[in-house]
C-alpha positions in Angstrom: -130.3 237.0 -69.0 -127.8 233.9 -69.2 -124.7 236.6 -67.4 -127.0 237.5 -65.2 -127.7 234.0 -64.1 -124.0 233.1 -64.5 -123.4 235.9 -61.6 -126.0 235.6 -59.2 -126.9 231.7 -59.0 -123.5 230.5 -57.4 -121.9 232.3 -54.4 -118.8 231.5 -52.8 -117.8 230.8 -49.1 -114.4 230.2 -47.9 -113.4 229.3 -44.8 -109.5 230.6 -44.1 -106.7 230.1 -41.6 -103.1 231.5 -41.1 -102.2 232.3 -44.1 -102.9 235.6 -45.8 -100.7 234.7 -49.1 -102.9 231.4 -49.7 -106.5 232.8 -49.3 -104.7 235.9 -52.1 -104.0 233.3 -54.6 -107.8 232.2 -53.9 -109.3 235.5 -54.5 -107.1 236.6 -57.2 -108.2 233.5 -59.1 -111.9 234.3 -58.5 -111.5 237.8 -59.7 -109.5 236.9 -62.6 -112.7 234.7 -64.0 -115.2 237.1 -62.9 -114.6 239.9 -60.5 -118.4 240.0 -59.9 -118.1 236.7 -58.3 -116.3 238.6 -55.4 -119.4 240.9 -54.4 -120.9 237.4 -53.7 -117.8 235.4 -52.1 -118.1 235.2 -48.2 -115.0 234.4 -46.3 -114.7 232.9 -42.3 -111.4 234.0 -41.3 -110.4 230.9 -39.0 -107.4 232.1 -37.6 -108.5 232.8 -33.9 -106.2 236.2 -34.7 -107.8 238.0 -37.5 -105.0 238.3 -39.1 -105.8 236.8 -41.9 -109.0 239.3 -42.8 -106.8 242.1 -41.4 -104.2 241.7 -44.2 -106.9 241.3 -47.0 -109.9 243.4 -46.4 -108.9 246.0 -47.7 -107.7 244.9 -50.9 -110.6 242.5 -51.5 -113.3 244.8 -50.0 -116.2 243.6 -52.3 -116.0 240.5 -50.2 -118.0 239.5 -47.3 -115.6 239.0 -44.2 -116.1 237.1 -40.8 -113.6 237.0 -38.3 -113.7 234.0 -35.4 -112.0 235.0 -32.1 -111.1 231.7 -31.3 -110.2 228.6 -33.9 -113.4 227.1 -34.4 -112.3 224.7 -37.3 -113.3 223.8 -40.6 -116.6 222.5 -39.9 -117.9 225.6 -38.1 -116.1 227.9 -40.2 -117.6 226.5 -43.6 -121.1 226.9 -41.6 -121.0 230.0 -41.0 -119.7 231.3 -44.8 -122.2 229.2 -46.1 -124.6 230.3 -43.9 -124.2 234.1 -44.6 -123.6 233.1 -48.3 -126.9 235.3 -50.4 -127.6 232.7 -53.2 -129.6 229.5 -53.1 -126.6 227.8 -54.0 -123.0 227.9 -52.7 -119.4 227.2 -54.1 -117.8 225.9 -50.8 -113.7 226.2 -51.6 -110.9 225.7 -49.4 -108.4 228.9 -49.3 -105.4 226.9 -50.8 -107.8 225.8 -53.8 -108.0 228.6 -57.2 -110.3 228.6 -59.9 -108.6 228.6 -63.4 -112.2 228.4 -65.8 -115.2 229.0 -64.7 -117.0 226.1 -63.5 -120.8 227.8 -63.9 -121.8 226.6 -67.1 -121.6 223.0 -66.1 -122.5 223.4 -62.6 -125.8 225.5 -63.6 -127.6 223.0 -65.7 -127.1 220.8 -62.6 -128.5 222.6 -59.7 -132.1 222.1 -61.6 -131.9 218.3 -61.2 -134.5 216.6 -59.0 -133.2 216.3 -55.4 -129.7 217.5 -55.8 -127.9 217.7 -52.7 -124.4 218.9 -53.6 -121.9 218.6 -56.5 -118.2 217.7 -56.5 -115.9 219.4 -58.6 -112.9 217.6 -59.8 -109.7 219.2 -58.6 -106.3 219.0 -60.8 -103.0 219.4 -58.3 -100.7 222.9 -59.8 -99.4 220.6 -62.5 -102.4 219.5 -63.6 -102.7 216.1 -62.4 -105.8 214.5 -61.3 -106.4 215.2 -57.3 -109.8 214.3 -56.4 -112.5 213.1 -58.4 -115.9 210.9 -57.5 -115.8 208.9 -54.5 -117.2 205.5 -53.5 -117.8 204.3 -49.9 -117.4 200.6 -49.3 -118.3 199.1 -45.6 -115.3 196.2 -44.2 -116.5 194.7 -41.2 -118.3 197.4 -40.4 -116.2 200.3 -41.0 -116.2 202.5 -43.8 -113.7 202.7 -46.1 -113.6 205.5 -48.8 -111.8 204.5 -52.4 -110.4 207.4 -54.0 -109.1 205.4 -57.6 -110.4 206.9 -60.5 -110.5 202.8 -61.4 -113.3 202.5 -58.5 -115.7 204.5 -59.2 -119.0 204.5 -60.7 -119.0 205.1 -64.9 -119.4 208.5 -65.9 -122.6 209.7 -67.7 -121.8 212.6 -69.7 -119.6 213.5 -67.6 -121.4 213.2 -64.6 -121.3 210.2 -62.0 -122.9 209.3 -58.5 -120.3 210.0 -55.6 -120.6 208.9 -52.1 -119.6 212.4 -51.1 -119.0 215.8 -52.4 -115.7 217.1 -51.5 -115.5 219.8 -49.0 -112.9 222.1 -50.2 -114.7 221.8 -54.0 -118.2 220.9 -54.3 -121.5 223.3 -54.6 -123.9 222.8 -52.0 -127.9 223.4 -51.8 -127.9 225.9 -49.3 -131.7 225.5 -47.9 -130.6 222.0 -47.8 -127.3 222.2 -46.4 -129.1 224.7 -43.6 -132.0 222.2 -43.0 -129.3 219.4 -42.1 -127.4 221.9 -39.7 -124.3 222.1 -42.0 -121.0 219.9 -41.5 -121.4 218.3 -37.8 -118.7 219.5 -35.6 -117.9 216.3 -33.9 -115.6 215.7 -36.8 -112.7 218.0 -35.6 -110.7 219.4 -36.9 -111.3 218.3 -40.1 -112.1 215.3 -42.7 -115.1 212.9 -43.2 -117.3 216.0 -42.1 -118.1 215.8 -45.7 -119.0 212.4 -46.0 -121.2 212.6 -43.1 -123.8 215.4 -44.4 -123.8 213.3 -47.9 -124.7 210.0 -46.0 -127.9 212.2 -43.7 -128.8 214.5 -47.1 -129.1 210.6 -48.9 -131.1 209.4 -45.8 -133.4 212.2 -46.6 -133.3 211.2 -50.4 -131.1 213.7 -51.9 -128.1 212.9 -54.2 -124.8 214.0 -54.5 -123.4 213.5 -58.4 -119.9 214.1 -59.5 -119.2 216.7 -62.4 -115.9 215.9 -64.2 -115.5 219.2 -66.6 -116.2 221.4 -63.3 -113.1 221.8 -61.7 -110.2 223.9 -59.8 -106.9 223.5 -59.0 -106.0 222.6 -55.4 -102.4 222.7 -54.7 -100.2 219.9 -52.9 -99.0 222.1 -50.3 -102.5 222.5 -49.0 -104.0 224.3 -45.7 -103.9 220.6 -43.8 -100.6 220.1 -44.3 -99.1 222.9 -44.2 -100.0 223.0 -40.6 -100.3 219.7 -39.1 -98.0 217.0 -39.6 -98.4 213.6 -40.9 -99.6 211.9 -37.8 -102.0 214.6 -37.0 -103.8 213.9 -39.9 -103.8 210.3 -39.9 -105.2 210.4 -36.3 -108.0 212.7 -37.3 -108.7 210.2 -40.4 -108.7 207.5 -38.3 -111.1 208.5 -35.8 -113.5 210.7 -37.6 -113.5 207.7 -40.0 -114.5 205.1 -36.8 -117.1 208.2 -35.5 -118.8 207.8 -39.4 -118.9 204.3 -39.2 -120.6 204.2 -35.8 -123.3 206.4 -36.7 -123.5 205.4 -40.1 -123.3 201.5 -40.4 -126.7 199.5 -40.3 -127.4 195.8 -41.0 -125.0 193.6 -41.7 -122.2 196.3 -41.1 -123.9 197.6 -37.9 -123.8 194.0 -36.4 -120.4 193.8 -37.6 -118.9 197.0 -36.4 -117.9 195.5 -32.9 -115.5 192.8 -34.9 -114.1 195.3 -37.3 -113.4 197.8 -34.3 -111.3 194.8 -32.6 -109.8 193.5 -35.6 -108.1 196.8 -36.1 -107.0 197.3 -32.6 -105.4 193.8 -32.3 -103.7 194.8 -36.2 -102.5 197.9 -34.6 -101.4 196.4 -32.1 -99.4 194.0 -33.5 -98.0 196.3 -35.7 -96.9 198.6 -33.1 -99.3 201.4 -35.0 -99.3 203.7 -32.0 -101.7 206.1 -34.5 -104.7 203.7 -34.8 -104.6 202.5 -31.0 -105.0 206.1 -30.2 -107.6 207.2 -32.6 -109.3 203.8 -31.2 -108.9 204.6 -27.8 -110.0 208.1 -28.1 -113.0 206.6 -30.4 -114.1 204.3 -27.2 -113.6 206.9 -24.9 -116.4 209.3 -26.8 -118.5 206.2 -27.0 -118.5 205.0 -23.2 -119.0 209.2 -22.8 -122.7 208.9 -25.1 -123.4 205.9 -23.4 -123.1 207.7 -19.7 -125.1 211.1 -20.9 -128.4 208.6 -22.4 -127.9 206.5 -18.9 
């Protein structure tokens, strides 16, 4: 009774791009812990090319394969493996992440807890080093600031911890949940604080998200992000997915504040010729005035 628990409670979605080699490792790694786990392991081939499913369906046929005509990012492409994921709970990885012990019989216990949104797995870089662990939002004049320091977080229980979010590319999700709140919101393209954003609606709707330290994969360095965008990309998509969290998000104090925090950093980027920020600002004001105009 307990393997067959241990095989059907958790699947597995993935969403992939470009890189055949990457998503290999991935698989490989699931099969070498359980190759069950594959039958039940869904994977949204992002590409826009197919290549990706082309080169791997074959050898990985137990698995589940969807192929997107056109990039539709990490958001829509973790929906839909989710989405067409059979179990009431689902292992959402990212295709440059690889499973070394099987993370089931801690994550098990946990999916029977009371209101349990998602669960974030701790992630260990290829040498074994700490990656990503709980997470903690703070709000600074309005905007939201995630800290990431092991030093910052809440104490762990067990083991186990609050987090403000459950990472995207290594956290288990309540599917009915996840469904009910329309999955990751694609307004956070391509990529990061998509994951913060259903954690802060699923804890509007009183759901938690909890941290589980002895559940955990390895998620290499050289990840899918940056191996594909360089360093300004990202920090331009961090800097104004972070301001689009913070306008929806913020309330109180830190709504009423927003406006102030908004300026402050545009004058400090400004000043400090951080051509980066002033865009992710500008293109941040630009959506807003847009909203604005289409509720007119």
């Amino acid at each position: 009774m307990a393997d067959k628990l241990m095989g059907n409670s958790i699947s597995i979605a993935i969403p992939a791009y470009r890189n055949a080699a990457r998503l290999e490792r991935c698989l490989n790694s699931i099969k070498k812990v359980d190759p069950k786990w594959l039958a039940l392991t869904v994977v949204a081939d992002d590409s826009g090319d197919g290549q990706v499913a082309l080169a791997l369906r074959e050898k990985f046929s137990e698995v589940s394969w969807i192929v997107n005509e056109t990039n539709q990012g990490f958001a829509r492409a973790a929906n839909s493996a989710v989405f067409a994921s059979n179990s009431s709970w689902v292992l959402l990885l990212n295709d440059d992440s690889e499973i070394v012990e099987d993370p089931r019989p801690s994550l098990i216990p946990l999916c029977s807890g009371e209101k349990i949104f998602a669960i974030s797995l701790r992630s260990t870089n290829e040498f074994g080093k700490t990656r990503e662990g709980a997470k903690r939002l703070v709000w600074r004049m309005g905007i939201a600031k995630i800290l990431h320091n092991e030093h910052d977080q809440h104490p762990l229980d067990n083991g186990i911890s609050d987090t403000a979010y459950a990472v995207g590319g290594h956290a288990v999700y309540n599917k009915e949940a996840f469904h009910s709140l329309g999955g990751f919101d694609s307004a956070f393209h391509p990529f990061y604080w998509e994951d913060v954003d259903i954690c802060a609606r699923a804890r509007a709707n009183g759901m938690k998200t909890i941290y589980c330290q002895s559940a955990s994969i390895v998620h290499r360095e050289d990840g899918a992000i940056k191996a594909n965008n360089n360093s300004e990309t990202i920090r331009y998509a961090t800097w104004l997915n972070r301001l689009l969290f913070s306008q929806r998000h913020a309330s109180g104090i830190q709504r009423l504040s927003f406006p102030l925090g908004l300026l402050w950093h545009r004058l400090h980027a400004f000043t400090t010729n951080d051509a980066t920020r002033l865009k992710a600002i500008a293109e941040y004001l630009k959506r807003a005035r847009t909203d604005r105009d289409r509720t007119t």
